[in-house]
Every structure is written in structure tokens, then in C-alpha cells.
N, C-alpha and C positions, 0 to 999 in steps of 0.2 A: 504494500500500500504506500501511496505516495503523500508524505508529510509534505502539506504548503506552505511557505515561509513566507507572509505579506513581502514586498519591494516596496518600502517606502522612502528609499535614498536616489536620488538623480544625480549621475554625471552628465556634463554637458560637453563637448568639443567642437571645433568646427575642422570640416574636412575643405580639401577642395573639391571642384566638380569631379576630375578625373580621381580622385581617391573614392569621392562618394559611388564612383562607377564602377571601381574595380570592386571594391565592398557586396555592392548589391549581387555583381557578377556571382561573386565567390559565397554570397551568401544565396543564390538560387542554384547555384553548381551544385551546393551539400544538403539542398532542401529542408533548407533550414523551416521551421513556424514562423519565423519572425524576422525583421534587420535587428531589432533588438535583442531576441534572444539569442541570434548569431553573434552579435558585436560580444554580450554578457558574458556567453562561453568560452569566447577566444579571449578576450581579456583575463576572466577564471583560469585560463589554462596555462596564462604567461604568467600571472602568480604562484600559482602551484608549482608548475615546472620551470623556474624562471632562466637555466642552463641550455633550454629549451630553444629561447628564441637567438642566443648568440651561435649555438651551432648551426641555427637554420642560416644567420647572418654570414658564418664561413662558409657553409658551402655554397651559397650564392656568390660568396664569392670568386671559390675554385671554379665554380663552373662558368664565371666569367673569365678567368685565366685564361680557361682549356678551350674558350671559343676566339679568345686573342689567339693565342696557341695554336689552334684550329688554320686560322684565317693565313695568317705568316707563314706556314707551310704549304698551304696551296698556293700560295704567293711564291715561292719557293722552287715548288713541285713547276707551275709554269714558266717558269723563266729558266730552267732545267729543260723544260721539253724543246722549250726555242731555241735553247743553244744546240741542243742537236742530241 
């Protein structure tokens, strides 16, 4: 059985257009009930786990590396093919 717990506390933030659009996105992608309920849980979940969201921040960033990385080597690979 599911205990209700009133919500009688507001946070408030302002996003921009393009953050309020990705939000909505990501919160109709995981079919969410709510923008609200989605924003409540992901926020709960960066508290809870808060290790959580610096590993997500590393590997975005590795995975920006590897697409530098990526790009320079076919860069690479073609100027190899021209020379003969």
C-alpha cells in the first residue's frame, strides 16, 4: 500500500526555452505522469546518489574526446588515401 506524503514545499527555477524543451523531451521519452513528477525524481535521485551525476558529467565527456578523436582520424585516414 502506498503511504501519501502531502507536497506542501515549492521550488521554483527558470529554465531556458531550449532546456525547457529538452526536459519535456526526456520527460515524455520515460512517460513520465507529470513535468513535475519527472523534474521531483530526477532531482531525488541526484540527492540520493549525488557520485551519480559527476560520473554521468565524465563520460560525456570521454565520449566527447572519442568523437574529436573520431573526426582527426578520418581526417587523417583521407589525406593518407590522397597521397597514394
Amino acid at each position: 500500500m502506498v503511504v501519501w506524503q502531502p507536497r506542501n514545499r515549492l521550488v521554483i527555477f527558470r529554465l531556458s526555452e531550449a532546456e525547457y524543451r529538452r526536459l519535456l523531451a526526456a520527460c515524455r521519452r520515460d512517460s513520465a505522469r507529470s513535468l513535475s513528477d519527472f523534474v521531483r525524481l530526477a532531482v531525488l535521485e541526484q540527492v540520493s546518489q549525488p557520485g551519480a551525476a559527476a560520473a554521468r558529467a565524465g563520460i560525456a565527456r570521454l565520449a566527447r574526446s572519442i568523437g574529436k578523436l573520431e573526426s582527426r582520424v578520418a581526417r587523417l585516414l583521407e589525406r593518407l588515401e590522397r597521397l597514394g
